[in-house]
C-alpha positions in Angstrom: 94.6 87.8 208.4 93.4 91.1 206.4 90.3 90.7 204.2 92.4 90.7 200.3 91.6 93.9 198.5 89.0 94.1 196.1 90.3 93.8 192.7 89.6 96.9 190.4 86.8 96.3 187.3 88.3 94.9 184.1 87.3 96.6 181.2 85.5 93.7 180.0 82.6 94.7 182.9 83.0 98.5 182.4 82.0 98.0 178.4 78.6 97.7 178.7 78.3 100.2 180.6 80.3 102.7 178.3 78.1 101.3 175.6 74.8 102.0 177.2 75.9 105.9 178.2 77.1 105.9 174.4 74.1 105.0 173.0 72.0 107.3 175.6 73.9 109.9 174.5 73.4 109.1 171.2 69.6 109.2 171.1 69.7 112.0 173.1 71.6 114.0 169.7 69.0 112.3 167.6 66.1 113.6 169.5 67.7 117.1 169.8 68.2 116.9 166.0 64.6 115.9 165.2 63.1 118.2 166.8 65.5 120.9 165.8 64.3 119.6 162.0 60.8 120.9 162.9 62.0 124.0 164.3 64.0 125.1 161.2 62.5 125.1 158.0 64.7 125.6 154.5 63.4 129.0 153.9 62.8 129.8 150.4 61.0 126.7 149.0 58.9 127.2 152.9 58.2 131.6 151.9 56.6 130.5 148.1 54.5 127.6 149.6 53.2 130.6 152.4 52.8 132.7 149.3 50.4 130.5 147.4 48.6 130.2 150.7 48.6 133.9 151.2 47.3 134.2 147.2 44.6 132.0 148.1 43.3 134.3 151.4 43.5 137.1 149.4 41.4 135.3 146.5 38.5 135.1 149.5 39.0 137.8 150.9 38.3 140.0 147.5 35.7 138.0 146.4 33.8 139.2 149.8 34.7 142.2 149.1 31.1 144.8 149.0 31.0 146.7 145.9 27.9 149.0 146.5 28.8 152.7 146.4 28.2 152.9 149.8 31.1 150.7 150.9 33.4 152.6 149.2 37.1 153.6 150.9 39.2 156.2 151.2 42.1 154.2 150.1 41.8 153.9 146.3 43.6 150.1 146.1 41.0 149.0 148.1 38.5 151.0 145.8 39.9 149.3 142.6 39.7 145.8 144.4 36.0 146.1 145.7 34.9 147.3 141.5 36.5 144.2 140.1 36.4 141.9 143.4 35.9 138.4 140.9 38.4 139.7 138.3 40.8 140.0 140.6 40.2 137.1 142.9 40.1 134.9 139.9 44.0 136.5 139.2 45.1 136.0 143.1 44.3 131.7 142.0 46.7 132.2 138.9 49.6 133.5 141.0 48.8 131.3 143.6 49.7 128.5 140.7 52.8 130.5 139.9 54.3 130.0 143.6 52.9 126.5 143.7 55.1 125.6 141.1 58.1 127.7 142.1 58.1 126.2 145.4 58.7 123.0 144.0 61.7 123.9 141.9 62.9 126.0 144.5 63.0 122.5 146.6 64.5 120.3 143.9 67.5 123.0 143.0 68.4 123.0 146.4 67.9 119.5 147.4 65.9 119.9 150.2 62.8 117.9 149.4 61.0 117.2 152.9 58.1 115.6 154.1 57.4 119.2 156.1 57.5 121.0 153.1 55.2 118.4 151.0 52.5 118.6 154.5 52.9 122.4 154.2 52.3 122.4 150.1 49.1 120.5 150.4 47.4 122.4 153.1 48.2 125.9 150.8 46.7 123.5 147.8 43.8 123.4 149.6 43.0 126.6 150.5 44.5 128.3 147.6 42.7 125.3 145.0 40.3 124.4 146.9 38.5 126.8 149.4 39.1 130.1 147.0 37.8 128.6 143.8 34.7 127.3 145.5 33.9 130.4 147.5 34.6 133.0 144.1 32.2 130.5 142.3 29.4 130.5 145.1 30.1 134.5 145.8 29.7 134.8 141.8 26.7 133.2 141.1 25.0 134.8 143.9 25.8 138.3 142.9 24.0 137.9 139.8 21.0 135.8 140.8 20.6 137.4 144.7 16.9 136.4 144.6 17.3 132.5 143.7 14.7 130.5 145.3 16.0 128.9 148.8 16.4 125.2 147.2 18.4 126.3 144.1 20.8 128.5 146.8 21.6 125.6 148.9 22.0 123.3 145.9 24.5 126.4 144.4 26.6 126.1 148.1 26.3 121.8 148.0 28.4 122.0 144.5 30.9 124.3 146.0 31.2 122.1 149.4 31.9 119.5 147.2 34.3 120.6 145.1 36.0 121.8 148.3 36.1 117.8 149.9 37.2 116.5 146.5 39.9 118.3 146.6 40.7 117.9 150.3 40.6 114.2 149.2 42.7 114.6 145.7 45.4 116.1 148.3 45.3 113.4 151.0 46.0 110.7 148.1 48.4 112.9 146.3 50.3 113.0 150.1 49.7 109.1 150.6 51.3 107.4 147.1 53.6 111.2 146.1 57.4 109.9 146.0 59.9 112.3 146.0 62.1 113.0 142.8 61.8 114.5 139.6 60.9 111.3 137.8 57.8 110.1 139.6 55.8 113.3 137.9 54.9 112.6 134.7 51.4 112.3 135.4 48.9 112.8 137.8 46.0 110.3 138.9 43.1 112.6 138.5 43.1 116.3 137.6 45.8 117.8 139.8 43.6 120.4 142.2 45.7 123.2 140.6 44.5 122.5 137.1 40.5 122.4 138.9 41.2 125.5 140.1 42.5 126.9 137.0 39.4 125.2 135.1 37.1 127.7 137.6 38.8 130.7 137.5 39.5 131.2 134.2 35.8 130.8 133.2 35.1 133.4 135.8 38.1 135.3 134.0 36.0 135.0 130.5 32.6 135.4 132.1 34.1 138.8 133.7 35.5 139.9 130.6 32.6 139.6 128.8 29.9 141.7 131.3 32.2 144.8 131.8 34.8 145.2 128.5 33.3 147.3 125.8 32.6 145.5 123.3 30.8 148.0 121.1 28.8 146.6 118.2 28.6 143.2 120.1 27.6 144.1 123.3 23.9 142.5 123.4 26.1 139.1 122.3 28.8 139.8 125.0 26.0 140.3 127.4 24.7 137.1 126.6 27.2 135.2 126.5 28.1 136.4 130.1 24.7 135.1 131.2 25.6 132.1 129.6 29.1 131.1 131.3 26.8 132.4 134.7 24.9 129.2 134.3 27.8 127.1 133.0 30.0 128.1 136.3 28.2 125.2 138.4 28.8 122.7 136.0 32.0 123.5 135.6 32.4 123.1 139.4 30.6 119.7 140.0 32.5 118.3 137.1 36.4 119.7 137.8 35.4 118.4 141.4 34.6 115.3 140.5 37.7 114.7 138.0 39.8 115.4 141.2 38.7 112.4 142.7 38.9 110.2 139.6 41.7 107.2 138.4 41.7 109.1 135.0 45.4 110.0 133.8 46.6 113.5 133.3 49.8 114.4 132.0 52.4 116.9 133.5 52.8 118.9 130.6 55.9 120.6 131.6 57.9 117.6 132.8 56.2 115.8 129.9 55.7 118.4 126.6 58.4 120.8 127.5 61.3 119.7 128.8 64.8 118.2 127.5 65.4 118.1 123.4 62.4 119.6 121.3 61.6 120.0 118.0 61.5 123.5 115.9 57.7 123.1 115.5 56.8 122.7 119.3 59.0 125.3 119.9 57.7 127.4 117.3 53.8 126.3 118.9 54.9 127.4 122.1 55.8 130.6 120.8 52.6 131.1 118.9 50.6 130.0 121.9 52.8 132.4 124.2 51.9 135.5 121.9 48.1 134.8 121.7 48.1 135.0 125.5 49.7 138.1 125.1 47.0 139.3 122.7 44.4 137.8 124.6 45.4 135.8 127.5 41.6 135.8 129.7 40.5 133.5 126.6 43.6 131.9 125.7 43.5 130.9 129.6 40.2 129.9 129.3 39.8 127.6 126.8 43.5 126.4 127.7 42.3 125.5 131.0 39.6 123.9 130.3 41.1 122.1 127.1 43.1 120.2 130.0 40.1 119.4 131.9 38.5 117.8 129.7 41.7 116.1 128.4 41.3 113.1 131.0 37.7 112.4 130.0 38.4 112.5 126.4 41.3 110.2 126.6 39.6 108.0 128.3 36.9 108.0 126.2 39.4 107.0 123.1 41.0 104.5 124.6 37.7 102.6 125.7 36.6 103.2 122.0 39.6 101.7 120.4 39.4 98.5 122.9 35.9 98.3 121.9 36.9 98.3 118.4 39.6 95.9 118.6 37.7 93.1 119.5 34.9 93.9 116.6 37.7 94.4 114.0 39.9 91.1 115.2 36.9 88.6 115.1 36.2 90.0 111.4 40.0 89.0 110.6 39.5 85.5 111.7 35.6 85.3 110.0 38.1 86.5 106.6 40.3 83.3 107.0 39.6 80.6 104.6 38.2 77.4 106.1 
């Protein structure tokens, strides 16, 4: 008797087998499309964030620049660079801030908000806000005192090493607890590295100002003053370091102050502030910058007073109470 025939699979047996080829196939698309996510970028918010990076190279790289007559070039640019190296490395930080913040809208208006683009924002913070500032600063200082005792030099380079980790360490937290969305910045815990920066270069941008504009009948006070903001510089950068690393409070002032419904008189004080940087706006930067600065510690500085206060002024109340 012939051995029966063998009966052909029911598609009860064959299904886990279609499943399992589905579901390789599956992951195989996912891992194609993950790493063609890393290949591709979304280009425009990607080109500002290499442009604040750029600004910030070219910030060093001016600031080294050798201005003695005997480094001079045959290409006049390069001329005008190397006799106002500071000034103009202290500009390259401010338009480094300008594509900082464009790259941000750029990625919010189209929607493409990415955890690349957030990695890649950070590491241009830190060399636009964190390296260039430092380096101008140290490059600064050095120009006018070149004959500092040793201990004073290396105590001059410890302040800017350490404003550079704090803000290394201001950008690893800002990457760690950031959310994405438009809400979740009203505020900023510790000074945000780009308002540090801006606290630095635009002393350096007064401080310049003063030594080589003409100011006739007030030169010997210009001159002083210049010497002045020399000495200040340090200070400035131990303390706008330090604030970077802090749990004080700082408010976004555009997402906070300026946008949505306004008043005629803040409108009106924006204008009036716009103009005077228009008049002036190496001082009105100035003093702006470093107005914000010193915002955190003076808030917190209220607030602890008025808590101190309460206590005083609320056991007085109950002393007042009839017995």
């Amino acid at each position: 008797m012939d051995a029966p025939l063998s009966e052909p699979a029911s598609p009860r047996t064959d299904k886990p087998l279609i499943h399992r080829t589905r579901e390789h196939r599956r992951r195989r698309f996912r891992r194609h499309g993950r790493r063609a996510y890393v290949r591709s970028v979304y280009f425009l918010p990607s080109l500002a964030t290499l442009g604040n990076a750029i600004c910030g190279f070219a910030a060093i790289y001016i600031a080294s620049l050798d201005p003695t007559p005997s480094a001079k070039s045959p290409d006049p640019l390069t001329n005008w660079f190397t006799s106002h190296n500071f000034l103009a490395a202290a500009y390259m930080i401010f338009v480094a801030m300008l594509f900082d913040g464009l790259d941000g809208r750029l990625a919010r208006f189209t929607r493409h908000t990415t955890d690349f683009g957030g990695q890649l924002d950070s590491l241009a913070d830190v060399i636009s806000f964190g390296v260039a500032p430092a380096y101008i600063a140290l490059q600064l200082f050095k120009s006018y005192h070149p004959d500092i005792p040793p201990v004073f030099s290396r105590l001059i380079w410890a302040l800017a090493a350490l404003y550079m980790s704090c803000a290394a360490m201001r950008l690893a937290r800002f990457n760690v607890s950031n959310e994405h969305g438009e809400q979740h910045h009203f505020s900023f815990l510790g000074l945000p590295s780009p308002g540090a920066a801006g606290a630095v270069a635009a002393l350096i941008l007064m401080q310049q100002d003063l030594a080589h504009e003409s100011f006739h009948a007030h030169e010997n006070l210009a001159r002083i003053l210049s010497n002045v903001l020399i000495y200040v510089l340090p200070v400035v950068v131990l303390l706008s370091g330090l604030l970077m690393v802090s749990n004080i409070r700082y408010p976004h002032i555009i997402n906070r102050y300026l946008k949505g419904r306004k008043s005629i008189a803040r409108v009106i004080t924006v204008v009036i502030l716009f103009l005077l940087i228009v008049v002036a706006h190496r001082y009105i930067l100035g003093i702006g910058c470093l107005l914000y600065a010193l915002w955190g510690p003076m808030s917190w500085a209220y607030a602890r007073s008025r808590r101190t206060l309460a206590p005083a002024s609320s056991s007085g109340s109950r002393d007042a109470l009839p017995k």
